[in-house]
N, C-alpha and C positions, 0 to 999 in steps of 0.2 A: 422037314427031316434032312434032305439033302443040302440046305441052307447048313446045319447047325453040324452035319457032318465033312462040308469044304472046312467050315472054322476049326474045326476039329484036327482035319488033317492039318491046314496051315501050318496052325499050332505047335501041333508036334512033328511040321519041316522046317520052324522058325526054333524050335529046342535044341533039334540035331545039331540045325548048322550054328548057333552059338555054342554048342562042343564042341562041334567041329575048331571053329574058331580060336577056340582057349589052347594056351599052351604052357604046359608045366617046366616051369626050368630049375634045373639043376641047384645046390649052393653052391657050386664051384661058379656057373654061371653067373647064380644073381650078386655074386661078391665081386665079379667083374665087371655086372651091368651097375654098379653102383658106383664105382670108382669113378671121380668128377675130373673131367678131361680138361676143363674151360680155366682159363688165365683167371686169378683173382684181382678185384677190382679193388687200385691202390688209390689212396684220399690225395696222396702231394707229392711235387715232383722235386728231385734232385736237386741241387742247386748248383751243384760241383760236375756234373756232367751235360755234356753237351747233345740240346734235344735241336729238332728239326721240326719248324713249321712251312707247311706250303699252301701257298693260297692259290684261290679258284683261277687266278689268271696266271698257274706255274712257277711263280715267284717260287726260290727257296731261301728259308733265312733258319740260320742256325745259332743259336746260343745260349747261355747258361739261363733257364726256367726260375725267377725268383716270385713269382706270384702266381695263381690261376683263381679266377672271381667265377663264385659261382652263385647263381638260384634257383633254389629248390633243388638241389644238385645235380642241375645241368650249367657247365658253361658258358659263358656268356664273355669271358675275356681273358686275355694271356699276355703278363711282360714278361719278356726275355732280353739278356745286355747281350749283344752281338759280340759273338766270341773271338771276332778280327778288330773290330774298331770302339768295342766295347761302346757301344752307342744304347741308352735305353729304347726299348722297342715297345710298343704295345699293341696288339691283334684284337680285333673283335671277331667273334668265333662265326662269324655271321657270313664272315669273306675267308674263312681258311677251309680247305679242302680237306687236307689231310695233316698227322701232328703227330710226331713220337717224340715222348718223352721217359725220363726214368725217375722210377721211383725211389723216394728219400728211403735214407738210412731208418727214419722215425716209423714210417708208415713199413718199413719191413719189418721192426721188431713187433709194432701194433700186429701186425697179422701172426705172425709166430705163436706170440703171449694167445690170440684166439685160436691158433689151433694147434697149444698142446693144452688148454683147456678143454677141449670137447673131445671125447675118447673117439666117439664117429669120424669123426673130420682125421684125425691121428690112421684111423682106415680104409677110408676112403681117397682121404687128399694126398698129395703129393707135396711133403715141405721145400721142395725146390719150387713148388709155384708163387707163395711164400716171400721167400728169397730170391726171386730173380735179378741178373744181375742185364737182364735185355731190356731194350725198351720196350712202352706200351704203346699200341696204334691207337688213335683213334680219328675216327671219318666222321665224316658231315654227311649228316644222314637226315632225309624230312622224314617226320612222324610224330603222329598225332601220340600226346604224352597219356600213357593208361587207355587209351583208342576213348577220350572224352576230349581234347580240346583240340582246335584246329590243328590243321599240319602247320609245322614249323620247323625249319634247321635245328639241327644240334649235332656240334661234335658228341660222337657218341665210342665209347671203348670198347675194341672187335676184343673180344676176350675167346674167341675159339680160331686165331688165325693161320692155324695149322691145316685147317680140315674146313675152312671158308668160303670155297666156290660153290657151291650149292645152295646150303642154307647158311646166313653170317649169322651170331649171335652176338650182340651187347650190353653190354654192364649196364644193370637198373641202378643207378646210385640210393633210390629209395625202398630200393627192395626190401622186404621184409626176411625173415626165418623162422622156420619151424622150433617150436620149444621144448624145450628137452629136460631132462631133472638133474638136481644135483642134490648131493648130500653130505658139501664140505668141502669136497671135492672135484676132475673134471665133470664137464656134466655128462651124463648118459644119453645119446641121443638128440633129436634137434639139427639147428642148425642146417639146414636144408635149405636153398637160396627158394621163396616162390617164385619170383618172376624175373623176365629178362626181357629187350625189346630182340626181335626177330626177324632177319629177314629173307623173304624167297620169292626169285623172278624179281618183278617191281613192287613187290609188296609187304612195307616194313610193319609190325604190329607189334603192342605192349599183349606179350603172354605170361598169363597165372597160372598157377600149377592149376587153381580150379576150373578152369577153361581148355586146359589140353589135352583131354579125350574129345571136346567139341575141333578143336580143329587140327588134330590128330591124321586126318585123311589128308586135309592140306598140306601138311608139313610132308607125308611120307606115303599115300595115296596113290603114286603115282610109278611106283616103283612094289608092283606084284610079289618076285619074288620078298621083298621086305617085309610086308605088309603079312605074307603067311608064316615067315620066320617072325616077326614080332609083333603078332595081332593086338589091338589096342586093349583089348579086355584083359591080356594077362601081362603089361605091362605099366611103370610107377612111374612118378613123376621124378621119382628117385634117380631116375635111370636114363635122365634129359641129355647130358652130355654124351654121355657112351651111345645112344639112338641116335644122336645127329651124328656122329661118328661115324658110327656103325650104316648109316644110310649113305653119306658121303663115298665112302669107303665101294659099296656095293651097288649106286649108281654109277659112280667112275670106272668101275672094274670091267 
């Protein structure tokens, strides 16, 4: 009896404190936890503007972007004409450290055309992210591709470079999106990025939306007050950009 009465209590001290836990937000709130904070990941670079490659031994070499070869949609090699000596150049991605380039004319209108087709994105996103007219970073970053094949280099594209010392986040070029309806028209809903590779401390990882209540503690665990303003159980995956923000934000503070 006193057996079946500890489980008992446990029970309903394991109930509380996941009330405890839960937190109800507002819609003024969740329409601002939703708003997608991260740089959109552009397919090809400018040809008319002048990008910046620097490799692992400091070298800086600058010039006009006319190709970037990629597999499976990571990089693997970069010609640029050197913009003093007009010399062809060609990088393997294997020896550059770091790379900013800007996104073509082509691939800004492609992003636009997708979101004023999707009415979520129209409320969520930001069409200057879209449109930018700054360049894109992207680092040489090791990590294992989807955490299934060995570690390996990849320049990868810091798409939250605002809010980056803490946790970086990177553009999945394979990423999928959530599906959403249409009836003729934009579609209803959708379009939600699942995954991004991530990184914190020395530890780069491919995250899915179905996997980020599991490492949920890691990402923001460590940081108390955060963790009881935004407990994992009343929080979406919806609300990935604005959380790493928002964590960013309230560790440095």
């Amino acid at each position: 009896m006193k057996f079946k009465a500890l489980l008992l209590a446990l029970s309903v001290t394991g109930a509380f404190t996941f009330a405890q836990e839960k937190v109800k937000f507002s819609k003024e709130q969740i329409k601002k936890m939703e708003q997608y904070l991260f740089n959109e990941g552009f397919p090809g670079p400018s040809t008319k503007k002048i990008s910046t490659i620097i490799l692992k031994d400091g070298t800086v070499n600058k010039g006009f972007c006319n190709d970037i070869e990629t597999k499976k949609g990571q990089i693997y090699e970069i010609s640029i004409k050197d913009s003093a000596t007009k010399k062809q150049m060609v990088f393997n991605a294997d020896n550059v450290s770091e790379m900013y380039i800007y996104p073509s004319k082509l691939a800004k209108v492609l992003k636009v055309g997708k979101y004023m087709s999707n009415i979520r994105s129209m409320s969520t996103k930001k069409l200057s992210k879209n449109t930018t007219s700054e360049n894109i970073q992207f680092v040489n970053q090791t990590v294992s591709l989807k955490n299934k094949k060995d570690d390996k280099e990849f320049l990868m594209q810091l798409i939250n470079p605002e809010f980056s010392d803490v946790i970086a986040v990177y553009h999945d070029p394979r990423a999928k999106e959530t599906n959403g309806v249409s009836f003729g028209g934009p579609q209803l809903g959708g379009g939600v990025i699942k995954s991004y590779y991530v990184k914190k401390g020395d530890k780069v990882m491919w995250l899915h939306k179905d996997d980020f209540e599991d490492n949920y503690d890691f990402l923001f665990g460590d940081n108390a007050e955060f963790m009881k303003k935004y407990p994992k159980k009343s929080v979406e995956w919806d609300y990935f950009s604005f959380l790493v923000n928002e964590y960013t934000e309230m560790t440095n503070g």
